[in-house]
C-alpha positions as CSV (number, residue, x, y, z in Angstrom):
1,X,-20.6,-17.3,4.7
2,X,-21.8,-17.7,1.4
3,X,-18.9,-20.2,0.7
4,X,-20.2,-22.5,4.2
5,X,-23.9,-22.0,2.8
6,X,-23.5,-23.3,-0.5
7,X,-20.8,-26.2,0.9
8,X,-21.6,-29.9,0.2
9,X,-19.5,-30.7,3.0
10,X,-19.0,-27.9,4.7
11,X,-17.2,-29.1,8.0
12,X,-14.2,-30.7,5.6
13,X,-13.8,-26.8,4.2
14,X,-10.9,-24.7,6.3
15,X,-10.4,-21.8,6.0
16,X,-7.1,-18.7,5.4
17,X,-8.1,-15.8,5.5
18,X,-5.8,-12.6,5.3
19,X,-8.0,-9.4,5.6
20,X,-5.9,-6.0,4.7
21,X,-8.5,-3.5,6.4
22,X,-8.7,-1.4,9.1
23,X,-8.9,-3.3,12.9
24,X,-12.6,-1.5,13.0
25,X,-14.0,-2.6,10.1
26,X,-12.6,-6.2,9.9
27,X,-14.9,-10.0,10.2
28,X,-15.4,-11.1,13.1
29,X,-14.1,-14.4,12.4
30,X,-14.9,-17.5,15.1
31,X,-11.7,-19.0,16.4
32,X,-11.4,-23.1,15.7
33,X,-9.7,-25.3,13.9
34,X,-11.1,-24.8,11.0
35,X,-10.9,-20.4,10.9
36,X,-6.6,-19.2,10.6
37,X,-6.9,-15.3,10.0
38,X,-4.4,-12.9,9.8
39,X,-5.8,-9.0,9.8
40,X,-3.1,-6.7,8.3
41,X,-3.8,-2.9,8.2
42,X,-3.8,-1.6,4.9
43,X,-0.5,0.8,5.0
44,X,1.7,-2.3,6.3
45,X,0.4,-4.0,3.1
46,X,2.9,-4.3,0.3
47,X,0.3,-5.9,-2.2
48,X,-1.8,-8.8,-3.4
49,X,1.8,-11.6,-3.5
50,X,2.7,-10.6,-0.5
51,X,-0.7,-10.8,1.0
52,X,-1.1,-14.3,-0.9
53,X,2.4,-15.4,0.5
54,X,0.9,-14.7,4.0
55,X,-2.2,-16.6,3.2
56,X,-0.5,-19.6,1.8
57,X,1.9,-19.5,5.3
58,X,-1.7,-20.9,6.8
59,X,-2.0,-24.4,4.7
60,X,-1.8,-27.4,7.3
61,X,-1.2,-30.4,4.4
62,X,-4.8,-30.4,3.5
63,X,-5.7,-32.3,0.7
64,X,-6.9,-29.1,-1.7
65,X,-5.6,-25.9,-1.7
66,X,-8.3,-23.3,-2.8
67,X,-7.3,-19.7,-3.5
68,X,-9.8,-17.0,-4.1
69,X,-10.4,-13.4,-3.4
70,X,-12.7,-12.0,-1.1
71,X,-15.4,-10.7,-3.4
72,X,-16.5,-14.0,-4.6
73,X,-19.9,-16.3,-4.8
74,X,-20.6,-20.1,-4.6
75,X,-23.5,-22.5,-6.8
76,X,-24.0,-24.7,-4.3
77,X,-22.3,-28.1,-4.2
78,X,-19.1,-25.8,-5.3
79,X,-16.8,-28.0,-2.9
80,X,-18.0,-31.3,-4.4
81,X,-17.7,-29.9,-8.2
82,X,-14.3,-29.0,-8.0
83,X,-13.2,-32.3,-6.3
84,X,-14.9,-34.3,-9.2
85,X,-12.9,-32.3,-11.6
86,X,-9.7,-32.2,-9.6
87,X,-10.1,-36.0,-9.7
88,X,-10.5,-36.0,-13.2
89,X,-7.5,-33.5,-13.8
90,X,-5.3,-35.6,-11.5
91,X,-5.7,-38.2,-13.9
92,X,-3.9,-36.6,-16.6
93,X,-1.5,-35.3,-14.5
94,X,-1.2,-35.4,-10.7
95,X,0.4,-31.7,-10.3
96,X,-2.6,-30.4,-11.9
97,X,-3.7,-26.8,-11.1
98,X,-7.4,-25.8,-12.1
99,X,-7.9,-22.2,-13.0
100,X,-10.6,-20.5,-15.1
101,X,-11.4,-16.4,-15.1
102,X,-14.5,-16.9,-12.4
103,X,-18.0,-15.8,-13.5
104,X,-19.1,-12.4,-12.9
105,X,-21.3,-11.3,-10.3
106,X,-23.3,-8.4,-9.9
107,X,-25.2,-6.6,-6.2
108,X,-29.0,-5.5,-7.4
109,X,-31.0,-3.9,-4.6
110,X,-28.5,-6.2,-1.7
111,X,-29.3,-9.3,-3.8
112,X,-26.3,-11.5,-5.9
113,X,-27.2,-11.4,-9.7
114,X,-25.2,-13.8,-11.3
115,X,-23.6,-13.7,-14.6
116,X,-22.5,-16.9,-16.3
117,X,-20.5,-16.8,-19.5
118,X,-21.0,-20.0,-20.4
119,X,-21.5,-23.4,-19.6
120,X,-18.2,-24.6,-20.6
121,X,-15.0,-23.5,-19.2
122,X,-13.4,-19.8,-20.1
123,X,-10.3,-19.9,-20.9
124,X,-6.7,-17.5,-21.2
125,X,-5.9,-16.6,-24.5
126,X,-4.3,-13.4,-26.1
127,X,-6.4,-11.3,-28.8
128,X,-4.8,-10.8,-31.9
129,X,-4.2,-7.5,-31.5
130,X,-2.9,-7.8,-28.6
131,X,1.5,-7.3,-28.5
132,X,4.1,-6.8,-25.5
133,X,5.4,-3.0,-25.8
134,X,8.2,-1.5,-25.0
135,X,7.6,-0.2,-21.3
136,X,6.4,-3.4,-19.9
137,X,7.5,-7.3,-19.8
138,X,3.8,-8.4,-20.0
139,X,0.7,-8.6,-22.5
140,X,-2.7,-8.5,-21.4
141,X,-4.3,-12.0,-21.2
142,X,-8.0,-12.5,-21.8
143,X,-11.0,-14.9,-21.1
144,X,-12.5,-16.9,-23.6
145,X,-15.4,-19.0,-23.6
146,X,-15.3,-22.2,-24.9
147,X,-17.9,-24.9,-25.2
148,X,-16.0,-28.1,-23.7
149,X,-17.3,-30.9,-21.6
150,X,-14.1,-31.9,-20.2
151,X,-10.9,-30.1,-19.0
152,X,-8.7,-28.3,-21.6
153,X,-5.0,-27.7,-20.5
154,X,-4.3,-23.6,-20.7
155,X,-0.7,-21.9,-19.7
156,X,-1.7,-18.8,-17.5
157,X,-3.1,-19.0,-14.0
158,X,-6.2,-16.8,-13.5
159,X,-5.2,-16.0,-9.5
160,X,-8.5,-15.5,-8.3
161,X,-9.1,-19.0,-8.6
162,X,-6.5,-21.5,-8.3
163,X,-7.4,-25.2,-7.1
164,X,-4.7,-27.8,-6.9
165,X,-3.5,-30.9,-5.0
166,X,-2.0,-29.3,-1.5
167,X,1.4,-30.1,-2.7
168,X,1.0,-27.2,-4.8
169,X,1.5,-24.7,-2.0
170,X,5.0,-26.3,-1.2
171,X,6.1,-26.5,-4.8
172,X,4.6,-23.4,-6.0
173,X,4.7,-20.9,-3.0
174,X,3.9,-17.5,-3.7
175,X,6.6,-14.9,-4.4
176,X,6.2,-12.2,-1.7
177,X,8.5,-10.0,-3.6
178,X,6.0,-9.4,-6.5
179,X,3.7,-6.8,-6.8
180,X,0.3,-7.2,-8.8
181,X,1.1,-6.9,-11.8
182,X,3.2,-10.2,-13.2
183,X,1.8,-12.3,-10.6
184,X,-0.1,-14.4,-12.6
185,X,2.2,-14.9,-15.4
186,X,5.2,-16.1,-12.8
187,X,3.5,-18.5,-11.2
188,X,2.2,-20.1,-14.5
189,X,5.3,-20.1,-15.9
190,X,6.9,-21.8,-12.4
191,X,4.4,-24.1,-12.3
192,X,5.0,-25.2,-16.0
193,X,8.6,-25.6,-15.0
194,X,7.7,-27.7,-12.1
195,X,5.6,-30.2,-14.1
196,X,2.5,-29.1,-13.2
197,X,-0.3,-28.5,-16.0
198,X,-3.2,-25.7,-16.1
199,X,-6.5,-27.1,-16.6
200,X,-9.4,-24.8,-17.6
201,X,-12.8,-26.7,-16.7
202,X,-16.4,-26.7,-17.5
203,X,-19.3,-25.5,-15.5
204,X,-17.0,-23.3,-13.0
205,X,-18.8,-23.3,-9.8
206,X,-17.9,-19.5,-8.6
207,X,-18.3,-16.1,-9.1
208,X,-16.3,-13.0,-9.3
209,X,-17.4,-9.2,-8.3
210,X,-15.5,-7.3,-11.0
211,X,-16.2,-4.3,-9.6
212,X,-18.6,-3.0,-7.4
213,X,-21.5,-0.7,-9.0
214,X,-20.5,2.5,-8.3
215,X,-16.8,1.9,-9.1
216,X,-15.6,3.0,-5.5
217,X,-13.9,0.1,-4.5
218,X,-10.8,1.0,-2.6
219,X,-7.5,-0.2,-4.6
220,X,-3.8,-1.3,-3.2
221,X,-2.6,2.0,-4.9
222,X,-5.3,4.9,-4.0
223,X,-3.6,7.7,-2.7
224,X,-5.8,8.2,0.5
225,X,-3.5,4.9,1.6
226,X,-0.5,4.8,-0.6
227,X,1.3,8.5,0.4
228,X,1.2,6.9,4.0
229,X,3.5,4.2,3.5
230,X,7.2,3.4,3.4
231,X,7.2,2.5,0.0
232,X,5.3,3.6,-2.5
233,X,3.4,1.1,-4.7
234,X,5.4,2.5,-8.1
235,X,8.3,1.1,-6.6
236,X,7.0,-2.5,-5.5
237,X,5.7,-2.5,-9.2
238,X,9.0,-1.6,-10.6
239,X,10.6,-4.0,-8.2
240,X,8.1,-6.7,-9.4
241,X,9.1,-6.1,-13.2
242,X,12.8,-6.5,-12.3
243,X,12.1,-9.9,-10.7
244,X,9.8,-11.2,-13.0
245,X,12.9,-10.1,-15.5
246,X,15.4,-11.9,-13.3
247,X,12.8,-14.8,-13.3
248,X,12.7,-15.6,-17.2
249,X,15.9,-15.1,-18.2
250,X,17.1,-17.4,-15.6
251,X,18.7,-15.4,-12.7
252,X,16.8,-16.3,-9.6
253,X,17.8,-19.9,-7.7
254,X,15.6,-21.2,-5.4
255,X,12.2,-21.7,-4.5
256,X,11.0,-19.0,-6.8
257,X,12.6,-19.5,-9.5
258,X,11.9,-21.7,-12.4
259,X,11.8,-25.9,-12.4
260,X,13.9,-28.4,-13.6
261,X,10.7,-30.7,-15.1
262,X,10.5,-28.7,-18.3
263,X,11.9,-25.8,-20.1
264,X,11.2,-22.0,-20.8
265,X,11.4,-23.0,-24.2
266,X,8.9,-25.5,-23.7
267,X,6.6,-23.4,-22.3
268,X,7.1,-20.7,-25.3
269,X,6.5,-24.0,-27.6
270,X,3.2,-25.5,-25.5
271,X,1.7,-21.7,-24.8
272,X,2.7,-19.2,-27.9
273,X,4.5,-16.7,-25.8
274,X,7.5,-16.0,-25.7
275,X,8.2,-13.3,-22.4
276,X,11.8,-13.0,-22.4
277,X,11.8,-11.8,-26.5
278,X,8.5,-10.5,-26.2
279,X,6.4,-12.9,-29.0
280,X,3.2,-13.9,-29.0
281,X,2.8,-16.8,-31.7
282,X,-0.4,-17.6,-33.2
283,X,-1.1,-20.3,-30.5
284,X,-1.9,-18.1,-28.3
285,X,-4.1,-16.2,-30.0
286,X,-6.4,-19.0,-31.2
287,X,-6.1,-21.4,-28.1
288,X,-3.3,-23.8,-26.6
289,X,-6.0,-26.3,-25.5
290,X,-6.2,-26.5,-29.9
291,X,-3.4,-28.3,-30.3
């Protein structure tokens, strides 16, 4: 609602919406043209890619693809500030991909406080004290904010807000097969591969609930849910490390694995990380978009 209220133009906006909650508690979502839902009860759910995959399965060839999550806020004229900068990002490069950390939001008394960081665009970096260890193939990427008028080309995918041409979602589909953690690094690194560039913009148009106040928002991997499934969420993770494995070292063909446009090494060279030795050069800790 709060997306359609805020809208510019909001009979152009369609909507895919896959809700992992119980049948009694789901939206009552109006059927049309415009509304494809999917309701999935939370012990068939096999995590956030897999729920994304499902979600993506609903694009028609519209000219934008949009992912959020559910917990999220609109300024309003959102839809027509991230076509003007889509437009302006597709002339740099038309398999762009706009993706910032979103602006946090917080619920005061039932009202939406929001939280701006900036007026510029936040951007993925890695602090310097950041390093890979031994028990895991990622490092923790962080938000910056940085005081930029215009786009500034980044190399990890924020997946609570990814806008790009619709061409994206057939080049680019999401990998069912990961987990949570490693999703956002795989696709940035496929869509590197693929020739598509990440563009961190200015004045960022949504919001993000972090977490709600009292911190007892239910998660993929709470017990209550988890010890009723078929498999557990330990082994999707472990699953998802050994793909995302398989992934930069070059063992997975197909859709999901990496492109032909550019290089891993490329990447490592554009970005400052290095996954499959487990580096992080100093470009990454002071900023891609630097040069």
């Amino acid at each position: 609602m709060d997306a359609l209220l805020n809208a510019k133009y909001p009979q152009d906006i369609v909507f895919g919406i896959v809700e992992q909650t119980k049948e009694s508690n789901r939206l009552r979502v109006p059927s049309g043209d415009n509304m494809r839902y999917l309701g999935i009860n939370p012990e068939e759910s096999r995590g956030c890619c897999w729920a994304r995959a499902l979600c993506m399965s609903l694009y028609r060839d519209e000219d934008y693809f949009f992912q959020i999550d559910s917990h999220m806020i609109f300024d309003y004229g959102w839809d027509e500030r991230m076509i003007e900068a889509a437009e302006e990002c597709a002339a740099i490069n038309p398999r762009f991909v706009i993706s910032d950390y979103p602006h946090p939001f917080k619920i005061v008394d039932d009202k939406f406080i929001k939280e701006p960081v900036t007026n510029g665009a936040v951007c993925a970096y890695i602090k310097e004290d950041q390093k890979f260890n031994d028990d895991s193939p990622f490092v923790n990427i962080t938000g910056l904010p940085v005081d930029t008028d215009t786009p500034l080309k980044g190399f990890h995918i924020a997946a609570g807000c990814v806008f790009a041409d619709g061409n994206f979602v057939n080049e680019i589909p999401y990998d069912p097969l990961f987990y949570f953690q490693g999703e956002e690094q795989s696709v940035s690194i496929r869509a590197y591969t693929h020739g598509w560039d990440i563009f961190h913009i200015p004045r960022l148009p949504i919001y993000h609930l972090y977490d709600n106040n009292d911190g007892t928002r239910a998660k993929h991997w709470s017990e209550e849910e988890d010890k009723v499934r078929s498999v557990r969420w330990w082994e999707l993770d472990r699953q998802s490390k050994e793909r995302f494995n398989n992934l930069i070292h070059g063992n997975m063909r197909g859709i999901y694995g990496l492109g032909t446009d550019r290089t891993l090494e490329q990447f490592v060279e554009f970005s400052g990380v290095d996954y499959k030795n487990k580096v992080v050069y100093d470009k990454a800790t002071k900023g891609c978009w630097n040069g």
